[in-house]
PDB file of N, CA, C and O in Angstrom:
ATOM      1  N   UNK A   1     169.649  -3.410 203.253  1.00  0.00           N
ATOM      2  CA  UNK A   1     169.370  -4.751 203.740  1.00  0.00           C
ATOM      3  C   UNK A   1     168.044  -4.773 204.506  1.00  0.00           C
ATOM      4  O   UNK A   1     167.521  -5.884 204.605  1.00  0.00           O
ATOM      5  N   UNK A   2     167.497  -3.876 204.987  1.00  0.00           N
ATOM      6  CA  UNK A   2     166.415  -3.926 205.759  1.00  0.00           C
ATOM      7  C   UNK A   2     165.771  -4.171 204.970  1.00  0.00           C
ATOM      8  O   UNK A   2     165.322  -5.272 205.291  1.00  0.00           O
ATOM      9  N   UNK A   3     165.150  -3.760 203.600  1.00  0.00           N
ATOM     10  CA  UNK A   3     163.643  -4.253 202.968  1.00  0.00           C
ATOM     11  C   UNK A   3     163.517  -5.568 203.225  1.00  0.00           C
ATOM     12  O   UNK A   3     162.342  -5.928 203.302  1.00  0.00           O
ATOM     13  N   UNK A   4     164.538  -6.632 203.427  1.00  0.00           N
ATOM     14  CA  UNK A   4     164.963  -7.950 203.201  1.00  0.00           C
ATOM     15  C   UNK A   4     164.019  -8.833 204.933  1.00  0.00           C
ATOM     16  O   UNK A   4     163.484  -9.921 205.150  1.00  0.00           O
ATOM     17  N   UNK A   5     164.240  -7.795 205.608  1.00  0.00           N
ATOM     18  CA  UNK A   5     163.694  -8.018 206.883  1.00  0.00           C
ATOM     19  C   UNK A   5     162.443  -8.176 207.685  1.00  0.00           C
ATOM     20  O   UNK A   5     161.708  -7.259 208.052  1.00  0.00           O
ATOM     21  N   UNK A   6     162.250  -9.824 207.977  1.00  0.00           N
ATOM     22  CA  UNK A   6     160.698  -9.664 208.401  1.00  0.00           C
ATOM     23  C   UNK A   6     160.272  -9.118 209.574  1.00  0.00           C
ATOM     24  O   UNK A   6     161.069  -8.879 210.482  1.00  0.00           O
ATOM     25  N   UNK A   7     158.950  -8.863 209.669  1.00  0.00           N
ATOM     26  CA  UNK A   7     158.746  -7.773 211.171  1.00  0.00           C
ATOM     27  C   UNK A   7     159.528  -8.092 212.048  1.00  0.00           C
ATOM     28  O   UNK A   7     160.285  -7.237 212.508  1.00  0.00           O
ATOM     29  N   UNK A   8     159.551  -9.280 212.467  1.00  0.00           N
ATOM     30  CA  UNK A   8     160.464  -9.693 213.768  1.00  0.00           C
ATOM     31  C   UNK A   8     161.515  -9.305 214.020  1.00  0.00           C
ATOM     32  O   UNK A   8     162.117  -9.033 215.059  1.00  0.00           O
ATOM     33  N   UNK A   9     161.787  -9.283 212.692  1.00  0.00           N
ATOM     34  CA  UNK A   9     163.746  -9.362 212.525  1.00  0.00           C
ATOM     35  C   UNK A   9     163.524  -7.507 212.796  1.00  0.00           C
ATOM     36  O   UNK A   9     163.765  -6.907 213.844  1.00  0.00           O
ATOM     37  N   UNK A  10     163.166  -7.102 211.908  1.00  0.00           N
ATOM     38  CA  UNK A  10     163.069  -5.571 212.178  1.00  0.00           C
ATOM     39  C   UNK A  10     162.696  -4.887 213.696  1.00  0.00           C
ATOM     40  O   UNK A  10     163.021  -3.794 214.160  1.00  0.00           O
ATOM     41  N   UNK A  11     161.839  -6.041 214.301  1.00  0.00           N
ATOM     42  CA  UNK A  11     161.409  -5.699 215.619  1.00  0.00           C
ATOM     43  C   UNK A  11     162.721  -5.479 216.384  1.00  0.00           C
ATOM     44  O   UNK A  11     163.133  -4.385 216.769  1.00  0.00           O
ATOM     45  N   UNK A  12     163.353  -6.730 216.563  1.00  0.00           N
ATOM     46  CA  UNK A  12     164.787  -6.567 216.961  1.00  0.00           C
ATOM     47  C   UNK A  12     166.069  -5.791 216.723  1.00  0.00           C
ATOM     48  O   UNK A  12     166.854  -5.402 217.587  1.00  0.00           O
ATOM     49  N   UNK A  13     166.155  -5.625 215.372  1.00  0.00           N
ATOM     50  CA  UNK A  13     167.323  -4.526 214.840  1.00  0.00           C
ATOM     51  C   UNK A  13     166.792  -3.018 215.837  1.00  0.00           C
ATOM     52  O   UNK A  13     167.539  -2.288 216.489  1.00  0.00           O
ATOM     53  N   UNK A  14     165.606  -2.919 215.708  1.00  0.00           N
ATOM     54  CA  UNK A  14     165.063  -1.353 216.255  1.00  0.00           C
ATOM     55  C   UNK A  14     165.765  -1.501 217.779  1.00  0.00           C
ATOM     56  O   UNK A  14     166.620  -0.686 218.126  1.00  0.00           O
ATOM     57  N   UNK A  15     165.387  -2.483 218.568  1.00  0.00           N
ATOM     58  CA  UNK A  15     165.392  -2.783 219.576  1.00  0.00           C
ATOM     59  C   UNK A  15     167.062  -2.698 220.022  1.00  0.00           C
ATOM     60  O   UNK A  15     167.420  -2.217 221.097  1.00  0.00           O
ATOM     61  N   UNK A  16     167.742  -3.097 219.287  1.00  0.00           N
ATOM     62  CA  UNK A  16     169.681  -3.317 219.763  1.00  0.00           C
ATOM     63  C   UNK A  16     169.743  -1.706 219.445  1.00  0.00           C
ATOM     64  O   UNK A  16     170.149  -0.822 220.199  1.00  0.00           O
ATOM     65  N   UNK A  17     169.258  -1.588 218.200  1.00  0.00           N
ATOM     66  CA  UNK A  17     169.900  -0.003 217.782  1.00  0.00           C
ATOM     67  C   UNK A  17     169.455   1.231 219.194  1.00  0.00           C
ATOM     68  O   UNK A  17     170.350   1.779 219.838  1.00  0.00           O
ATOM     69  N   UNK A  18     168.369   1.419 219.394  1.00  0.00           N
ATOM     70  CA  UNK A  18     167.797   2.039 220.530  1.00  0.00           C
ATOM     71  C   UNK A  18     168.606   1.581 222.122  1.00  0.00           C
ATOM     72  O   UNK A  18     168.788   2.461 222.965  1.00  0.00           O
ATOM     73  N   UNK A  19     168.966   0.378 222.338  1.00  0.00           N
ATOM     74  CA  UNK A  19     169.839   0.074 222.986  1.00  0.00           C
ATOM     75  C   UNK A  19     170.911   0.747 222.908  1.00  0.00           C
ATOM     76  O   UNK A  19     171.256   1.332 223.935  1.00  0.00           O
ATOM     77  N   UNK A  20     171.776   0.879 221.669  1.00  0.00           N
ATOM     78  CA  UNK A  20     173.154   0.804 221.758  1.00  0.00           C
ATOM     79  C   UNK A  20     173.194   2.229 221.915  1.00  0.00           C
ATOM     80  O   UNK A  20     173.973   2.636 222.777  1.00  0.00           O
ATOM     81  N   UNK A  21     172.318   3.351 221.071  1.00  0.00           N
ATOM     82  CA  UNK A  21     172.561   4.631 221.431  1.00  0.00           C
ATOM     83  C   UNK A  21     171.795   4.990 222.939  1.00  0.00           C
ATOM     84  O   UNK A  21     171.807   6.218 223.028  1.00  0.00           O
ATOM     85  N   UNK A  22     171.472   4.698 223.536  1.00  0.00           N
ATOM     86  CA  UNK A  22     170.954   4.670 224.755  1.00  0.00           C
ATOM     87  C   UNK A  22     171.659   4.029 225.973  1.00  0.00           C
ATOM     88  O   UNK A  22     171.472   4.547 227.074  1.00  0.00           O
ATOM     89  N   UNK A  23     172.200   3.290 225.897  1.00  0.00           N
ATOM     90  CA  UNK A  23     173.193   2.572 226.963  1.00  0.00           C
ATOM     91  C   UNK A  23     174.759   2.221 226.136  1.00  0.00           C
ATOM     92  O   UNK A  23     175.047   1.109 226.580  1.00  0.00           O
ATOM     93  N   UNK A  24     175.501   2.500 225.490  1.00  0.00           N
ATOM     94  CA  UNK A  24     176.301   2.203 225.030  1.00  0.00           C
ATOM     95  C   UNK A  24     177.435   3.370 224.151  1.00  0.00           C
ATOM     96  O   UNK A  24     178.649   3.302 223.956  1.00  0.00           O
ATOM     97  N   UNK A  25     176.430   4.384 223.769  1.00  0.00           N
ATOM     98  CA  UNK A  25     176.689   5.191 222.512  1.00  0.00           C
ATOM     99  C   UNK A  25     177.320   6.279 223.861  1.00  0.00           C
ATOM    100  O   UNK A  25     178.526   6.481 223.718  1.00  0.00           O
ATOM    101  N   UNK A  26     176.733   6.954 225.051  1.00  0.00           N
ATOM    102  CA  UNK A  26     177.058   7.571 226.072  1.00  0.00           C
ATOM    103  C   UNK A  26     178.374   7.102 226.968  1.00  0.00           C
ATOM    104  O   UNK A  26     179.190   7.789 227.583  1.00  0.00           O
ATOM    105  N   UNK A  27     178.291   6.020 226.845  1.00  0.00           N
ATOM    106  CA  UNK A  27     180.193   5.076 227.774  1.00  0.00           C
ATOM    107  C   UNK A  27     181.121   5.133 226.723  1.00  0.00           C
ATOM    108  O   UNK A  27     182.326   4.990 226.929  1.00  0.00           O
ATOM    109  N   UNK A  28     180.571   5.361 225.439  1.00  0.00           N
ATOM    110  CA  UNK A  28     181.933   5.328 224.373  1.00  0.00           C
ATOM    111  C   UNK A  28     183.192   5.654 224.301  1.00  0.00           C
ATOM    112  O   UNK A  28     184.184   5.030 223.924  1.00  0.00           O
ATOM    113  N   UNK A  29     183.025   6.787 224.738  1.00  0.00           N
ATOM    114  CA  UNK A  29     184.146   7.818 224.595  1.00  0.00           C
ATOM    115  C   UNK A  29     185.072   7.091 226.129  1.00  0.00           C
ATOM    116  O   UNK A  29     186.198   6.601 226.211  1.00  0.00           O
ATOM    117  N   UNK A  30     184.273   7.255 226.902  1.00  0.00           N
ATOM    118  CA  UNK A  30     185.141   6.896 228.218  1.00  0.00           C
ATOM    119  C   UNK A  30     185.894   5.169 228.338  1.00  0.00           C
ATOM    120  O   UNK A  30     186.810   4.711 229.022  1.00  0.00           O
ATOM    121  N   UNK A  31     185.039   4.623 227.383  1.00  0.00           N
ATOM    122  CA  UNK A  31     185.496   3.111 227.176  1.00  0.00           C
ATOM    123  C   UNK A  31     186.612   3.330 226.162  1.00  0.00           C
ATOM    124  O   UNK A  31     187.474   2.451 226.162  1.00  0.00           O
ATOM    125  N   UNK A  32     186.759   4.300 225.325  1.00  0.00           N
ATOM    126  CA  UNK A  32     187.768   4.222 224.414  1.00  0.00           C
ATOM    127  C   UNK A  32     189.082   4.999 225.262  1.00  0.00           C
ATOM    128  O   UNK A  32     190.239   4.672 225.001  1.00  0.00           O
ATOM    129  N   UNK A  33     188.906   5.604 225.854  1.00  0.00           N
ATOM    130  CA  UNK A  33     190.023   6.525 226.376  1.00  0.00           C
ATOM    131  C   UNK A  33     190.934   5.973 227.535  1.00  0.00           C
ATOM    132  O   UNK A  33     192.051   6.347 227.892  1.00  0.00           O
ATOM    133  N   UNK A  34     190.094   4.936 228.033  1.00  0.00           N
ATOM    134  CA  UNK A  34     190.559   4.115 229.311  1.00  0.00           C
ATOM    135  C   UNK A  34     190.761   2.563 229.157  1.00  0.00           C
ATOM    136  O   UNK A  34     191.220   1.747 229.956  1.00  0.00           O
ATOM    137  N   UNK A  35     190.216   2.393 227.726  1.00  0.00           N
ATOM    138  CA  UNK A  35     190.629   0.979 226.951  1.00  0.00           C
ATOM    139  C   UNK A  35     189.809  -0.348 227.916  1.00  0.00           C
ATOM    140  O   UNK A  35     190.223  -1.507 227.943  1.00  0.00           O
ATOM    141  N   UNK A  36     188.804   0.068 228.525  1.00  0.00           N
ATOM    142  CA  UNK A  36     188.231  -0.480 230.428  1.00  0.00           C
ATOM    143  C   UNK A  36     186.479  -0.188 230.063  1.00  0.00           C
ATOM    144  O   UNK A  36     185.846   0.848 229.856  1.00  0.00           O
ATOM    145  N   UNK A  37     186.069  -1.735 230.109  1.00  0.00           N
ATOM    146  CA  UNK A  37     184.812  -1.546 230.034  1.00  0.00           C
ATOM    147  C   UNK A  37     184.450  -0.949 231.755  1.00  0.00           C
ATOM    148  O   UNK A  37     185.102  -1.169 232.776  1.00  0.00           O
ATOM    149  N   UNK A  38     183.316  -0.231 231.603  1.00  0.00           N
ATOM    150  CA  UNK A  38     182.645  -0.029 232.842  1.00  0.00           C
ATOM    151  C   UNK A  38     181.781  -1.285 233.591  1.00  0.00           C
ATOM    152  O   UNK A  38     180.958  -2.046 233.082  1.00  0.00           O
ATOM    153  N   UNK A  39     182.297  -1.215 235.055  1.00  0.00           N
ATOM    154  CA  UNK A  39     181.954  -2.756 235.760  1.00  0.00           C
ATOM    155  C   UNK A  39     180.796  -2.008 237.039  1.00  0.00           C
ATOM    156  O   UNK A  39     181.120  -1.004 237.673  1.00  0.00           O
ATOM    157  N   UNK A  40     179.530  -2.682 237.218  1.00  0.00           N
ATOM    158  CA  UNK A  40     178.658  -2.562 238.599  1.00  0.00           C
ATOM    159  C   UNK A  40     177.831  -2.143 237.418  1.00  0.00           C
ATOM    160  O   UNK A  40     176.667  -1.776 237.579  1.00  0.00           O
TER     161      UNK A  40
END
């Protein structure tokens, strides 16, 4: 699906993905085990 994607759009996909393994991909495990998003 990406060829489909104009810079922008691609600008952004990079941008969530780099997010999610960077702030999100690291709480995973502990968000799954405790069923409890992390709060503060």
């Amino acid at each position: 699906m990406e060829p489909f994607f104009t810079n922008s759009q691609q600008l952004v996909w990079e941008s969530i993905r780099r997010f999610s393994e960077d702030a999100v991909l690291p709480l995973a495990g502990d968000i799954d085990s405790k069923d409890k998003f992390p709060s503060g």
